[in-house]
C-alpha positions in Angstrom: -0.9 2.4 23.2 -0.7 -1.1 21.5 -2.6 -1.7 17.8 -3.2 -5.1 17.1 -6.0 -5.1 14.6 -5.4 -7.4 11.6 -7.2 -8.7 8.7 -6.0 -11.5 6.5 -7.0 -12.7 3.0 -6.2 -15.3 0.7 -6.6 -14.3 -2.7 -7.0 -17.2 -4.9 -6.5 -15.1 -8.2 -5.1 -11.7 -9.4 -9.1 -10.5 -9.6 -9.4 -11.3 -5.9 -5.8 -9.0 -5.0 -6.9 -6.6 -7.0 -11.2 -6.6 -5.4 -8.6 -6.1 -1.8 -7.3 -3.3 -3.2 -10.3 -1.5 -4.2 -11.8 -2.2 -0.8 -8.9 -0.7 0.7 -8.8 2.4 -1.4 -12.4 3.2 -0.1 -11.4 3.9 3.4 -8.2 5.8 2.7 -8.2 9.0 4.1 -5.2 12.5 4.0 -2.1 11.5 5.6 -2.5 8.0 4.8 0.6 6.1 5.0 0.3 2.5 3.6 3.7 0.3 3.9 3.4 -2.5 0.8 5.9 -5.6 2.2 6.7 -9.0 0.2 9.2 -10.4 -2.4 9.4 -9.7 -6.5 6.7 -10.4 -8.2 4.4 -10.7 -4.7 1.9 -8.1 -6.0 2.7 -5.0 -5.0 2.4 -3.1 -7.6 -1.1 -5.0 -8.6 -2.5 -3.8 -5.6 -0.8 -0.5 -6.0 -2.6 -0.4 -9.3 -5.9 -1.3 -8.0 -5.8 1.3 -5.1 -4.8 3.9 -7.4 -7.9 2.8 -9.7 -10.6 2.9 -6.8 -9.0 6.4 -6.1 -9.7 7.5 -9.3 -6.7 7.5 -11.2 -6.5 6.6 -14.5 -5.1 2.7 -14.2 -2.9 3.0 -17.4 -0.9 5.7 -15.8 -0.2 3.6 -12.6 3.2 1.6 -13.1 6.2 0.6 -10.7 8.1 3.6 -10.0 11.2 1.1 -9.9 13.3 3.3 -12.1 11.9 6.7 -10.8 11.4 5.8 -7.4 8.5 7.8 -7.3 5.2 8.6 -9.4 2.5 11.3 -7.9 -1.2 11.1 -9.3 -4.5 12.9 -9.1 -7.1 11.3 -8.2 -10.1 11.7 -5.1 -6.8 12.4 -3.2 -3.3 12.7 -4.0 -1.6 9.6 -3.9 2.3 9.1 -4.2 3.8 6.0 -5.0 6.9 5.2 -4.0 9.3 2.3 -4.6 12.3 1.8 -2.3 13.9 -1.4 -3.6 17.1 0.8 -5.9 18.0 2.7 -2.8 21.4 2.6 -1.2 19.8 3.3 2.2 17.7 5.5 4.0 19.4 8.7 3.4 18.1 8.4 -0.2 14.8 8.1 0.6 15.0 11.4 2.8 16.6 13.0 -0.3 13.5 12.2 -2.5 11.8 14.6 0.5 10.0 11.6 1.7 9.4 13.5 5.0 7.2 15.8 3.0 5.5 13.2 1.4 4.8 11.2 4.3 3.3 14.4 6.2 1.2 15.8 3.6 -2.3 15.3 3.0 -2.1 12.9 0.6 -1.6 9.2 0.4 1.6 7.5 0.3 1.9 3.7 -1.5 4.8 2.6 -0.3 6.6 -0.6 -2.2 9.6 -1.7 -0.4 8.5 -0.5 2.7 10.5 -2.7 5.0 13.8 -1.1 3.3 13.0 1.8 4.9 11.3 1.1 8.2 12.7 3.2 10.3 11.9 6.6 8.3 8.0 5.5 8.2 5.3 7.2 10.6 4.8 4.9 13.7 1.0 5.4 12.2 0.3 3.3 9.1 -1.2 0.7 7.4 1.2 -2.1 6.6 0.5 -4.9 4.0 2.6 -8.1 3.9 2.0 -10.2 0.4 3.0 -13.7 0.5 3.9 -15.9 -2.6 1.5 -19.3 -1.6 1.0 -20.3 -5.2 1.4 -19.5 -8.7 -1.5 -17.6 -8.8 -2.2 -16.9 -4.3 -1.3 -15.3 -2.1 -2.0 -14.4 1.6 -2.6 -10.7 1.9 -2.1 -9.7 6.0 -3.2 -5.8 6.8 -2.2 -4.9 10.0 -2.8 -1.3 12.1 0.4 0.5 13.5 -1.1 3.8 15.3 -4.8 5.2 15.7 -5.6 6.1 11.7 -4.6 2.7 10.7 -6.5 1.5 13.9 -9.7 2.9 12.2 -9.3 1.6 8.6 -7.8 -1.9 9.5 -11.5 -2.2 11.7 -13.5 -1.1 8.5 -12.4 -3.4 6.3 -14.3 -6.4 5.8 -13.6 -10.3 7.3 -13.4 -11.2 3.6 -13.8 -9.8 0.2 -15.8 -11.0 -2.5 -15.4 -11.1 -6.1 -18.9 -9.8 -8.2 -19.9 -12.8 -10.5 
């Protein structure tokens, strides 16, 4: 079977990514594997942060796990937060026991996610940021299996921001 649902925003602020992330953070369920594409300073980590904050985690302890290549936190589930973008190639990634990871009942951020592609459950959530200002950018969410299928459908046609 074929997924094809897709949402798209257009965040016109850092407020607005970060209102996307929330929104996605509410329908994120166990085994949730969300693949976070787009170039330096896209806003991965931003909307890293602001899933991890709708989850419950403390925001201050959310960062890019550039140097670590991955953080784990508590919060209404587990949520482990990779970054892929130091690796040689795959093999590393399997070595971090990313297999584990990605099967577990947690979720799993993934920054980088196109580096690795091919170790990534067909089922997931991917998220392609695009650089189309200083401060926008186009945020496209797209389903790849039957989980994804379900959240991708749930989210909204737009997000607001609360004035």
């Amino acid at each position: 079977m074929i997924y094809f649902s897709r949402r798209e925003y257009h965040s016109i602020s850092e407020e607005t990514t970060l209102r996307v992330g929330s929104t996605i953070a509410d329908l994120l369920t166990p085994g949730t594997v969300v693949a976070l594409i787009g170039n330096l300073g896209a806003g991965k980590t931003a909307l890293s942060q602001a899933i991890c904050a709708a989850m419950g985690v403390e925001n201050q302890q959310v960062t890019s796990p550039t140097f670590v290549l991955i953080q784990e936190y508590a919060g209404r589930l587990p949520v482990y937060h990779f970054d892929t973008y130091r690796l040689r190639d795959e093999d590393e990634f399997l070595e971090l026991g990313a297999d584990e990871y990605l099967e577990g009942e947690g979720v799993c951020l993934i920054e980088w996610a196109d580096r690795v592609h091919d170790l990534l459950p067909r089922d997931r959530v991917q998220i392609e940021i695009t650089i189309t200002g200083e401060t926008t950018r186009a945020i496209n969410i797209s389903a790849h299996g039957p989980r994804s299928e379900i959240i991708v459908n749930a989210l909204p046609d737009s997000v607001r921001i609360a004035r």
